[in-house]
N, C-alpha and C positions, 0 to 999 in steps of 0.2 A: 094123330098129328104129333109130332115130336115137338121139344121144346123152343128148339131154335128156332123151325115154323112158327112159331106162336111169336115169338119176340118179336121177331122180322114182319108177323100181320100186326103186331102190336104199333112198333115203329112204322108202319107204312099209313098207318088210320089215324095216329096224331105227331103231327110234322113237329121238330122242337122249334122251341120259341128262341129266337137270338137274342141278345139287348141291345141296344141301339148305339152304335160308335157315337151318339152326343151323349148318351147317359154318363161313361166313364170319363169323358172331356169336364162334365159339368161337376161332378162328385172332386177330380181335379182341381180344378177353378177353386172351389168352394173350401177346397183343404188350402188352397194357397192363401188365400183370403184372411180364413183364420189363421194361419202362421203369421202374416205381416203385419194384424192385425193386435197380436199378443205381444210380437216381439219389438212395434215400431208405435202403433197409433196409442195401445194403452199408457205404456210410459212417458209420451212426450204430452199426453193428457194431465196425467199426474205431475209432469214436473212445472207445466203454464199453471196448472190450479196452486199447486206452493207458490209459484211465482206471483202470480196477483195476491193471495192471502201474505206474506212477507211486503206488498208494495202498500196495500189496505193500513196493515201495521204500523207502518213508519211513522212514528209519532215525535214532536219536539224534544230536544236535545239526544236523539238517535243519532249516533255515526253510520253511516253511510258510504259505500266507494260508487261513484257515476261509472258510467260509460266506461268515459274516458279515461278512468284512472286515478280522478282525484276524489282526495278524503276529506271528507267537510264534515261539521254536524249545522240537523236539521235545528234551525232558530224560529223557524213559521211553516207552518204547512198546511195549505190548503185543497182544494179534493183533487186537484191537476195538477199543481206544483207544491216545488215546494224551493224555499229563502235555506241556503248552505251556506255556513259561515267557513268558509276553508283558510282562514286565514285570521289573527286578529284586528278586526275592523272589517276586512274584507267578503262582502259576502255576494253571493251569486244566485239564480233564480233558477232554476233545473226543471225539468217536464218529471210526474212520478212516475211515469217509465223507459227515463234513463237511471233510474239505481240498478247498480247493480249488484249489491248487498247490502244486508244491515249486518253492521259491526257489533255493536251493543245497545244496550239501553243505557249507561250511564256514560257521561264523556271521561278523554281520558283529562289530568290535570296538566295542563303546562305553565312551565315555571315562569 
């Protein structure tokens, strides 16, 4: 028997194994997942977690910018609001997840 016979009963007595067109769909999937997952879900994790530890923070006589734009400092703050004096005399009651920065810890002076 010659070689090539040999192969040819070789290949004829075990048929090859294909893989399955859902195994590469699924290997796919699972690559996308992790890409959207590094480049989208971990970082906007990271930056709500800064954002409540900065809201936690915010302690009396912190400046502050809201929402909207206005710069107050914190005169009362209690675990859901907090008393923003934006003005002298004037002051305003804000929810603690409308800040939207802390300026500093010490206020600035006005003349």
């Amino acid at each position: 028997m010659f070689i090539t016979e040999a192969i040819a009963a070789t290949e004829a007595a075990a048929p090859a194994v294909e893989a399955s067109p859902m195994t590469g769909f699924l290997i796919q999937l699972i690559l996308v997942f992790g890409i959207f997952y590094i480049l989208l879900i971990r970082p906007m994790k990271k930056k709500e977690e800064e954002r409540d530890n900065m809201l936690k923070a915010i302690d009396l006589r912190d400046e502050i910018i809201t929402g909207g734009g206005v710069y107050g400092r914190v005169v009362k703050a209690d675990a859901d609001t907090l008393m923003v004096e934006i003005a002298k005399g004037v002051e305003v009651k804000v929810s603690r997840s409308s800040v939207r920065e802390k300026i500093s810890k010490t206020p600035v002076k006005k003349d």
